[in-house]
C-alpha positions as CSV (number, residue, x, y, z in Angstrom):
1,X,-26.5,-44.2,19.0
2,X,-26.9,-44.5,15.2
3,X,-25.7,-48.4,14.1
4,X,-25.2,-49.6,10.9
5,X,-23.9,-53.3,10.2
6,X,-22.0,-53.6,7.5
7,X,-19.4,-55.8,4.9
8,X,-19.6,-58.8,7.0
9,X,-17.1,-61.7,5.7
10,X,-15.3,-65.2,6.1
11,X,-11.8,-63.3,5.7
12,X,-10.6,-62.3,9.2
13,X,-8.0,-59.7,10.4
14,X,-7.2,-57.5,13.3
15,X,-7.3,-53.8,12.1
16,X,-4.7,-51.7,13.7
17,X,-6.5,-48.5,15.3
18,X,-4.6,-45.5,13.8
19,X,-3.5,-42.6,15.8
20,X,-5.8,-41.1,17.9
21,X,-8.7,-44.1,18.1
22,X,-9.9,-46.5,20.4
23,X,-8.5,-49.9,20.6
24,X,-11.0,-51.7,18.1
25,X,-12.7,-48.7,17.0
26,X,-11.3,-46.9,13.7
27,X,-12.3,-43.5,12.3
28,X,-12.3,-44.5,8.8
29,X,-14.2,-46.8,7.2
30,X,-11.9,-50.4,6.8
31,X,-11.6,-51.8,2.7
32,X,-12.1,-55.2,4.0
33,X,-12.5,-57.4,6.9
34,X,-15.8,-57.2,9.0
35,X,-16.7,-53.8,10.5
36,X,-19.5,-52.1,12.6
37,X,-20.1,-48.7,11.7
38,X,-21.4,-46.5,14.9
39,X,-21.5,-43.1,15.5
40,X,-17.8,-41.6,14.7
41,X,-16.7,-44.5,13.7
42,X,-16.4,-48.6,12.8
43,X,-15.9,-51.1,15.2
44,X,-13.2,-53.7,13.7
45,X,-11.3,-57.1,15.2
46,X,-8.9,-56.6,17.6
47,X,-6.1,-58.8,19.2
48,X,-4.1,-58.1,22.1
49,X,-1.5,-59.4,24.1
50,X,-2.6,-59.9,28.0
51,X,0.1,-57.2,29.6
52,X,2.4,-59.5,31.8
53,X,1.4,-62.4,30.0
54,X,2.4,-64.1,26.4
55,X,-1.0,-64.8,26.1
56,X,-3.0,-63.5,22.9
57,X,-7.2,-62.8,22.9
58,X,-8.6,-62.0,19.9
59,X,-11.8,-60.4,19.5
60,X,-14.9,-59.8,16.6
61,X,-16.9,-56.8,16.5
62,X,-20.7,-57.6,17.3
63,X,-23.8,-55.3,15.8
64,X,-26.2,-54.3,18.1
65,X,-29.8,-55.3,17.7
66,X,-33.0,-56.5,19.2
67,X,-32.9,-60.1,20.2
68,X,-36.1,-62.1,20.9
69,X,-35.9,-64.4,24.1
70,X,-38.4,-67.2,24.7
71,X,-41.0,-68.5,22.7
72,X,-45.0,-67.9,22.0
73,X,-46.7,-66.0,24.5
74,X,-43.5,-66.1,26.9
75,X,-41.3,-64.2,24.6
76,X,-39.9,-61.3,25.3
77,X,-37.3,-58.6,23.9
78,X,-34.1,-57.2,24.7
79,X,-32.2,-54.6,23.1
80,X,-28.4,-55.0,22.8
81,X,-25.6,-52.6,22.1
82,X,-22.7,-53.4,20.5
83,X,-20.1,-55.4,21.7
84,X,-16.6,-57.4,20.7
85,X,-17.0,-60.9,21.7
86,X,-14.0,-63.3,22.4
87,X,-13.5,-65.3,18.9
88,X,-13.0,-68.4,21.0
89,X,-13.6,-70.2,24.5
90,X,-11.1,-68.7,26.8
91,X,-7.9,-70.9,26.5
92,X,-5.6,-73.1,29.0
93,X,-2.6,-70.5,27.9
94,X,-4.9,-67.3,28.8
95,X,-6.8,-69.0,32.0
96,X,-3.3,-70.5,33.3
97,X,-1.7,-67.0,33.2
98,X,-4.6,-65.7,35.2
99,X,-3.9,-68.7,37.7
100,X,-0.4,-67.9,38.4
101,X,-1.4,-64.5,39.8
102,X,-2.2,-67.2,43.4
103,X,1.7,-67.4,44.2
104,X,2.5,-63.7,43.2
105,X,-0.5,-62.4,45.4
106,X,0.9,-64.4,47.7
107,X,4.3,-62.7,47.8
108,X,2.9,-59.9,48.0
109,X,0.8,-60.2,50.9
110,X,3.9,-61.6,52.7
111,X,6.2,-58.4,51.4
112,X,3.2,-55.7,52.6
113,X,3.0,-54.1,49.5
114,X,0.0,-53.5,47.2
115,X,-2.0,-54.5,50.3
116,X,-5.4,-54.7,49.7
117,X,-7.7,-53.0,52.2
118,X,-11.3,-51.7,52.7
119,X,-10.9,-48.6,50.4
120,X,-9.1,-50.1,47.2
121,X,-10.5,-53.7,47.3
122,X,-13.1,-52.7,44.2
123,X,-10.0,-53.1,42.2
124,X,-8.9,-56.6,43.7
125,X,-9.7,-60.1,42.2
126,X,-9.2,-63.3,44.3
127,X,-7.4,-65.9,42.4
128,X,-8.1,-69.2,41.9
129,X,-6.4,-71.7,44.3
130,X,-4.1,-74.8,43.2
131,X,-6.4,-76.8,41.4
132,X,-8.6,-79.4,43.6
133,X,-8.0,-82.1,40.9
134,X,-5.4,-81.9,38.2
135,X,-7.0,-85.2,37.2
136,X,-10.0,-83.9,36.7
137,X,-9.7,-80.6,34.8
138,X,-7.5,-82.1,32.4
139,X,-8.5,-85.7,31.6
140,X,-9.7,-84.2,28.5
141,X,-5.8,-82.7,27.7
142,X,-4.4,-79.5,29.1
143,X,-3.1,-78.1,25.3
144,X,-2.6,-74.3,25.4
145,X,-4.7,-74.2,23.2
146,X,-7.5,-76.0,24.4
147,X,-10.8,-74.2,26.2
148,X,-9.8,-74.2,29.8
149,X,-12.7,-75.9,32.0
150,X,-13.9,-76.7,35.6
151,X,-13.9,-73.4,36.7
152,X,-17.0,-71.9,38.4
153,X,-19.2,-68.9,37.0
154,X,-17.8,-67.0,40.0
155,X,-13.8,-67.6,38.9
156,X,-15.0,-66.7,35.0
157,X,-16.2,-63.5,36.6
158,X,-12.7,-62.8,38.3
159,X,-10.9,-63.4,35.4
160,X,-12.8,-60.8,33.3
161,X,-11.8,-58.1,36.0
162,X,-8.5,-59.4,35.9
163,X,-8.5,-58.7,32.1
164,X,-10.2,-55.1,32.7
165,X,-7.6,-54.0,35.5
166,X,-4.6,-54.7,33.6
167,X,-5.8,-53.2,30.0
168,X,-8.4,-50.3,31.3
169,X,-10.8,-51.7,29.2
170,X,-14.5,-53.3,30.7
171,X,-14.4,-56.8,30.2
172,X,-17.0,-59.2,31.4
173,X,-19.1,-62.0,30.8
174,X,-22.2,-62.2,28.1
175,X,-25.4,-62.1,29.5
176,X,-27.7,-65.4,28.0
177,X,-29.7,-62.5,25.5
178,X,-26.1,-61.4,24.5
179,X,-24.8,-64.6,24.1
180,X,-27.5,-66.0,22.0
181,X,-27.6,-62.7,19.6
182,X,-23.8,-63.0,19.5
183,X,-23.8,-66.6,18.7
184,X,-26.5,-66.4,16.3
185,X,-24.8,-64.8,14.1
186,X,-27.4,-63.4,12.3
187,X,-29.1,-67.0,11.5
188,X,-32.6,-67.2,12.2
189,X,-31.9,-70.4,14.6
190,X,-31.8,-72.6,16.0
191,X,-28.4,-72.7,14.7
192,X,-25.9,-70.2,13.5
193,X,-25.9,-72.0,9.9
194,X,-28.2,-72.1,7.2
195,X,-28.3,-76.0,7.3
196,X,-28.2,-77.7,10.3
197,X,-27.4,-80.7,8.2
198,X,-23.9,-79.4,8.4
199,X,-23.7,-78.6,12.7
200,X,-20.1,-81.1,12.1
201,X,-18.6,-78.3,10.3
202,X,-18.9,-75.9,12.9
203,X,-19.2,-77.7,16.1
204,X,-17.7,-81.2,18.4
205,X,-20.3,-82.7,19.6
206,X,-21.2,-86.2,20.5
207,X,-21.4,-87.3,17.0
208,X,-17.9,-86.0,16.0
209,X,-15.8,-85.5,19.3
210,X,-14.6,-88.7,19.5
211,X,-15.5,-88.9,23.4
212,X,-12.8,-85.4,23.7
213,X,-12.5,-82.0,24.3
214,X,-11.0,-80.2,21.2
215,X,-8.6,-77.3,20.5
216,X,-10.4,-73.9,20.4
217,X,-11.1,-72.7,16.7
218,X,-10.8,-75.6,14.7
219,X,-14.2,-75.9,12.8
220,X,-16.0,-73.0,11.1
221,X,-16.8,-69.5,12.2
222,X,-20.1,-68.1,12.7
223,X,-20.8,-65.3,10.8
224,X,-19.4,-62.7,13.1
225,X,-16.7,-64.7,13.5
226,X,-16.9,-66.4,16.4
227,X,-15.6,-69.9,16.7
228,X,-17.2,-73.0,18.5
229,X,-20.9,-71.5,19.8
230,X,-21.8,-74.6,19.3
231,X,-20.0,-77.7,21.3
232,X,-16.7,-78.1,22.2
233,X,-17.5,-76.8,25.7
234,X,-20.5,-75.5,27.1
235,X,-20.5,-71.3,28.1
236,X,-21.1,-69.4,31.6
237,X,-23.3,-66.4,31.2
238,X,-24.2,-63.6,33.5
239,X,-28.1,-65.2,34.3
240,X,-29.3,-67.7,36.7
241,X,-30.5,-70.5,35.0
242,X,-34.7,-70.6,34.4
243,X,-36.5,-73.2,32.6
244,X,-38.9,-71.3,31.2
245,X,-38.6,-66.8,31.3
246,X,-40.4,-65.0,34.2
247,X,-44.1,-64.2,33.1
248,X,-43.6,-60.4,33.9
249,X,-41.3,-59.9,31.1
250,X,-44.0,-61.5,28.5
251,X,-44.5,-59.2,25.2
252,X,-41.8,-56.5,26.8
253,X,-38.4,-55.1,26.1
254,X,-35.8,-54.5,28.0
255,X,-32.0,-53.0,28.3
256,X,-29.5,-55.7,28.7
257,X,-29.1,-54.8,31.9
258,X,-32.7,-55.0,32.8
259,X,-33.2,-58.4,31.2
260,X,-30.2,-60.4,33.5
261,X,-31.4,-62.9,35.5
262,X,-29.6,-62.5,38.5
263,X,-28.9,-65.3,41.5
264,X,-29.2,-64.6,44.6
265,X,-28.3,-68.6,45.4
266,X,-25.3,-70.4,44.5
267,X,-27.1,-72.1,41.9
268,X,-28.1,-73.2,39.4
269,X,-26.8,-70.8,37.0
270,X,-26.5,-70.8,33.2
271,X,-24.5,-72.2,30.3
272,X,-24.9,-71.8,26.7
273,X,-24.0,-73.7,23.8
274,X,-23.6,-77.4,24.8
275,X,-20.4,-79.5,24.6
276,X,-18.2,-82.0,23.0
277,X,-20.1,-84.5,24.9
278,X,-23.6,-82.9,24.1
279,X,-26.0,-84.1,21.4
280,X,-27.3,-81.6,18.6
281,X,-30.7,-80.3,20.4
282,X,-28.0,-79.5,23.6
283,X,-26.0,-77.4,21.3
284,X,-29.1,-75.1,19.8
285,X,-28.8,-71.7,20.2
286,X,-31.6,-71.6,22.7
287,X,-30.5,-74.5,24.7
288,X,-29.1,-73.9,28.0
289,X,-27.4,-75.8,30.8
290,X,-27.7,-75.0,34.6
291,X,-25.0,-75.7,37.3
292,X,-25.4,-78.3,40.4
293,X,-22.7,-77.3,43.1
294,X,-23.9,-80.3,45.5
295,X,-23.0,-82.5,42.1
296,X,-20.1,-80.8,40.6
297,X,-18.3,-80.0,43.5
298,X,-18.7,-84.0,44.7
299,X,-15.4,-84.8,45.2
300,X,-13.8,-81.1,47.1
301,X,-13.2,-81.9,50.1
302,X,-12.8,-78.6,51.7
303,X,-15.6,-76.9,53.5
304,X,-16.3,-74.1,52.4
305,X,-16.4,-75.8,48.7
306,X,-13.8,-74.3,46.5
307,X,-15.6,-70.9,44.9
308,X,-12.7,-71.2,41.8
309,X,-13.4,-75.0,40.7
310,X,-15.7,-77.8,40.4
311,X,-14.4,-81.7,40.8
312,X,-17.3,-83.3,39.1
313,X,-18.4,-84.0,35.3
314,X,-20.0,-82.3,33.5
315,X,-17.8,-79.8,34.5
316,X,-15.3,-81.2,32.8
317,X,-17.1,-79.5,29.8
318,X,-17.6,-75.8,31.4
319,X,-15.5,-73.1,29.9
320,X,-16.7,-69.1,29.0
321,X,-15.4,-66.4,26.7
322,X,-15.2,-63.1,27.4
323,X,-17.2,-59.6,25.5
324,X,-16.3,-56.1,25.7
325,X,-19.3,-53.9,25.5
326,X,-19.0,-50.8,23.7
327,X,-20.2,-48.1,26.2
328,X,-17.8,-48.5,29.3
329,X,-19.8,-48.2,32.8
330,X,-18.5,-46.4,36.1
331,X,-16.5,-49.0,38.2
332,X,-19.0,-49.1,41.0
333,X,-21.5,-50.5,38.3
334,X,-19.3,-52.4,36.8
335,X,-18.9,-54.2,40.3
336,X,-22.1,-56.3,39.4
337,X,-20.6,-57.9,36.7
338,X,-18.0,-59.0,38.3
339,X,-18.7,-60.6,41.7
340,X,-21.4,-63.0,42.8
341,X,-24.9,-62.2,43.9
342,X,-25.5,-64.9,46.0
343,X,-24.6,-63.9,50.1
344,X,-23.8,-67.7,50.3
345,X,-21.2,-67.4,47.9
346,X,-19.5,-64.4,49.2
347,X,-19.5,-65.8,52.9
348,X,-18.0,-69.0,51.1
349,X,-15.2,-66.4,49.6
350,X,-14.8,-64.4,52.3
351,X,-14.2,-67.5,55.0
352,X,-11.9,-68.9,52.1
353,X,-9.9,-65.5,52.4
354,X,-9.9,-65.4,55.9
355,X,-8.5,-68.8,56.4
356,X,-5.5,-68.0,53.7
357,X,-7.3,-71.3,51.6
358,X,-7.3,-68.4,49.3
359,X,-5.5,-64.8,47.9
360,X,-6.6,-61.9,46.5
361,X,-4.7,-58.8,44.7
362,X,-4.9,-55.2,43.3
363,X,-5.4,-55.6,39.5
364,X,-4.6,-52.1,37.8
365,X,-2.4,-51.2,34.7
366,X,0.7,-51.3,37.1
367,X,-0.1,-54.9,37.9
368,X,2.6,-56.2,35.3
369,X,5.5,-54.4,36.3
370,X,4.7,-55.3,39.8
371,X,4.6,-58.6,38.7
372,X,8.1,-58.4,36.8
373,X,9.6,-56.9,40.3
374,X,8.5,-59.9,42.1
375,X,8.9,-62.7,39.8
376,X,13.0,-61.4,40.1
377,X,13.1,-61.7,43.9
């Protein structure tokens, strides 16, 4: 796949696909605005509205490329495609939409209809429950337009499918390789700006935040567009959390795919990008974060512990953003992306489910009609 990256600039605006092209993919080349040109065509912005939802998510095209993960004689290499990135931290107005699927799957399971069963239930999410502490997630403010937080890797995950189902498009989480080239921006490090003199320009962090969580998209963009990679909250990504990279992958390079670290325990699991409570070396591009369920999930007092949400700070200060990769994947692969590796945290989901301390639902591009028809009754 022949990539070219090219007319990259400040000035930002969704380019409507004309007849014929992919959402976010245009056959001829745009006279402004940032593009990606790819075989047959340039990958622009996009925005869309969530179907069923008033909720908007905007997205930036990001070039492919070979990012270098690690340091010295532990670093290795990864080769990413392009993707679209989320331009910010997913938002209270997009994650609270996704939350209000609880009561309708709800309805439905007590009408019989869009029951999920052994055969469909690739295409179902479960939905986070009622929030264990209202208190909690939004002691820092509950603004639509703030990056929604306290929600597990897990929950990030479900959303992302949630987002797929109803558009037909593969959404998921960055892995930490994508994350960092994406965030990066092109920069050399360990910041996406040239002087790191200027990180309160671009980022909240403990120097700037005033002890609080900020409204998405406030300070400066990256260079691809992509506001707050540094603070404001920190990121879940696809990898467990490692201090330092496996020693087998030393002076290699790998497929995205090949590179993701994944669990097979609960945690600790990684975040990217540091937070409004965070000092500058948290918020490098490199730095990373990783969960403690036995800490964060302190004060749940259910057994099984809540898979949707944690109780505890720092929490308070975990958010994601979505990507879009380029080349789309068959469903059963896609599978991986979307629910947990751990066997502990599926038992966890599955006893939650069992017990009705929890809901899931078919998610397809008929979800928002059937929505509409139940919302009425």
């Amino acid at each position: 796949m022949r990539i070219t990256i090219v007319c990259w600039m400040l000035l930002w605006a969704p380019v409507a696909p004309a007849a014929g092209d992919t959402l976010g993919v245009v056959s001829s080349k745009p006279t402004e605005g940032p593009y990606v040109e790819i075989d047959g065509g340039y990958m622009v912005p996009y925005e869309f509205t969530i179907p069923g939802t008033t909720a908007k998510l905007a997205m930036a095209p990001i070039p492919g490329g070979t990012h270098v993960m690690g340091a010295g004689d532990a670093a290795y290499s990864v080769t990413i495609e392009p993707f679209w990135m989320a331009r910010t931290e997913t938002n209270w107005e997009q994650y609270q939409a996704f939350m209000r699927l609880y009561d309708l799957f709800q309805k439905f399971e007590e009408s019989g209809v869009r029951r999920v069963t052994d055969r469909n239930k690739i295409d179902a999410v479960t939905t986070p429950t009622p929030l264990c502490s209202r208190r909690i997630a939004f002691e820092n403010g509950e603004d639509p337009q703030q990056a929604a937080v306290t929600m597990t890797q897990y929950a990030a995950m479900q959303f992302s499918k949630w987002i797929s189902g109803v558009t037909g498009q593969q959404y998921r989480l960055p892995s930490e390789a994508e994350w960092e080239h994406a965030a990066l921006g092109g920069a050399a490090g360990p910041y996406a700006l040239a002087d790191a003199d200027k990180l309160e320009d671009y980022a909240w962090y403990s120097a700037n935040a005033d002890e609080m969580q900020h409204k998405v998209g406030e300070k400066l963009p990256n260079r691809y567009g992509l506001y707050d990679v540094h603070g404001n909250v920190s990121e879940w990504v696809l990898d467990a959390y490692v201090e330092q990279p496996p020693v087998e992958l030393a002076g290699k390079t790998f497929t995205v795919a090949a590179a993701i670290q994944w669990s097979d325990k609960p945690f600790p699991l990684c975040l990217k990008g540091g937070s409004w409570d965070d000092d500058p070396e948290a918020c490098k591009i490199t730095a990373k974060l990783g969960s403690n369920d036995d800490v964060w999930k302190n004060f749940d007092p259910n057994l099984p512990r809540s898979p949707w949400w944690f109780t505890n700070y720092p929490a308070t200060c975990v958010g994601f953003r979505v990507i879009r990769p380029l080349r789309t994947l068959p469903s059963a692969e896609m599978a991986r992306y979307w629910e947990p590796s751990a066997e502990e945290t599926k038992l966890d989901i599955a006893e939650r489910l069992k017990n009705r301390r929890g809901v899931s639902g078919l998610v397809d591009q008929q979800l928002p009609a059937a929505i509409e028809q139940a919302e009425k009754k």
